[in-house]
C-alpha positions in Angstrom: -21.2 2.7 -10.9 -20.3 3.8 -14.4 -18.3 6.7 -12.9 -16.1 4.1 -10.3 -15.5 1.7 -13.3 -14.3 5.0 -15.4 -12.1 6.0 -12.6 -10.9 2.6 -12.1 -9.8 2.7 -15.9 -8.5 5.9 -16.3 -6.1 4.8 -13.1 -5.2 1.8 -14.7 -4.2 3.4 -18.1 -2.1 5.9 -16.2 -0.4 3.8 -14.0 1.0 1.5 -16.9 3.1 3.7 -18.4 4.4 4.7 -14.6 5.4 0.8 -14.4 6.9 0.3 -18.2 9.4 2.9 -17.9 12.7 2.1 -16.3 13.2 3.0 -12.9 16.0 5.1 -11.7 17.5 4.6 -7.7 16.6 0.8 -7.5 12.9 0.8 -7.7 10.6 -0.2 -7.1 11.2 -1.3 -3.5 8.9 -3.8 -2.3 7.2 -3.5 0.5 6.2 -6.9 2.9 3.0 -6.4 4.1 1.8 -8.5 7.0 -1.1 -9.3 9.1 -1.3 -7.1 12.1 -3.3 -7.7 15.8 -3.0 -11.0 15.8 -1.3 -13.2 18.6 0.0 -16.3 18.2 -1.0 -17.7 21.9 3.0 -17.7 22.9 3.7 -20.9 21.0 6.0 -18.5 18.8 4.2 -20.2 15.1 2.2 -17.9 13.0 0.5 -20.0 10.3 0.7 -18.0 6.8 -2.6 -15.9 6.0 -3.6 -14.9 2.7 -2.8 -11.2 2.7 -4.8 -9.5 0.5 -2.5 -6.3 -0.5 0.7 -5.5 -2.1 3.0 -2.7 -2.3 5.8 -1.2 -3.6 7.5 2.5 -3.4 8.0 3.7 -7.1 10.5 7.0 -6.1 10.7 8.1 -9.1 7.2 9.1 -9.0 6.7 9.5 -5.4 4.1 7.0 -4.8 3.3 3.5 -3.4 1.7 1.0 -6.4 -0.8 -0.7 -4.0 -2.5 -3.9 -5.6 -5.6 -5.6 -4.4 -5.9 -9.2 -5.0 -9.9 -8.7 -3.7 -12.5 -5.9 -3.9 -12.1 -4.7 0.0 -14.5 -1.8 -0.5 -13.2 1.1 1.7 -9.6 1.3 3.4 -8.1 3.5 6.0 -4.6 3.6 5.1 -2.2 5.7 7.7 1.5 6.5 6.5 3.4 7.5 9.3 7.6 8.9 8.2 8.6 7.4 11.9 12.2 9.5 11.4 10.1 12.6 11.2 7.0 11.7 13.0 4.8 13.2 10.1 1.4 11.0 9.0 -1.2 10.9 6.8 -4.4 9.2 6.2 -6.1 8.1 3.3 -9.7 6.6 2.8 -9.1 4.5 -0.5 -12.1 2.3 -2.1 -9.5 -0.6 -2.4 -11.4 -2.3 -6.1 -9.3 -5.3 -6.8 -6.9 -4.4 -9.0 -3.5 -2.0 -8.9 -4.1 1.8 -7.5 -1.7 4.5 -6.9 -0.6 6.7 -3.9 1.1 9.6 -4.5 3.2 10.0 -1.1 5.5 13.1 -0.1 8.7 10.8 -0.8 10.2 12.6 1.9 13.6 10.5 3.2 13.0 8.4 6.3 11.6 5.2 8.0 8.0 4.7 7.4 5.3 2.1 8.3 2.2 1.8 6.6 -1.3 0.3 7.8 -4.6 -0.9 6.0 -7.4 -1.3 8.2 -10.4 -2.6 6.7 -13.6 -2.0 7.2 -14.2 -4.8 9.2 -11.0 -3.8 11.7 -8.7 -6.4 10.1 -4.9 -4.4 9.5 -2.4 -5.1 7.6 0.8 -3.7 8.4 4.1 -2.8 6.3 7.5 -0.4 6.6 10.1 0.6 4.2 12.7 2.5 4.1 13.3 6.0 1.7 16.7 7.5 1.7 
């Protein structure tokens, strides 16, 4: 536990300075995340949900900020570059609290997904040119 809460810390103190510094090309580019798989019965209204992650592409470093509003203990997350067609995949123990994602920063249409470990996903795109 000691060795999470150190990690936890030692992520924290190094992704400060990341956000203080003043970000060339725009950024950070926020990224809307919503809730995916759920179906709205035709009737065309989606009542809002509490979603649980943000996110934002810092380019300068290469990386997606991603910040937890809860502890959601482990996360799939898949990036897919849908210009390219490349993907990744990440398991992520998602402590509340922000946590960075280095990426390949590679230009192109992406979408990202969180699935949780109890199959809720959460689903966002951007855009890096």
């Amino acid at each position: 536990m000691n060795k999470i809460r150190f990690s936890l810390i030692a992520l924290i103190v190094a992704l400060f300075p990341c956000l203080a510094i003043p970000a060339p090309d725009g950024d950070p580019t926020e990224i809307l995340i919503i809730e995916g798989g759920k179906d709205t019965g035709g009737s065309g209204y989606h009542a809002p949900a509490l979603i649980p992650i943000t996110a934002a592409y810092y380019a300068a470093f290469s990386s997606l900020v991603l910040d937890f509003r809860f502890d959601l203990g482990l996360v799939t997350v898949s990036l897919e570059n849908q210009t390219t067609g490349s993907t990744s995949l990440s398991v992520i123990n998602a402590l509340q609290g922000p946590q960075l994602l280095p990426i390949s920063g590679d230009a192109g249409l992406y979408e990202i997904t969180f699935t949780l470990s109890d199959g809720h996903e959460y689903i966002g795109s951007f855009e890096i040119e």
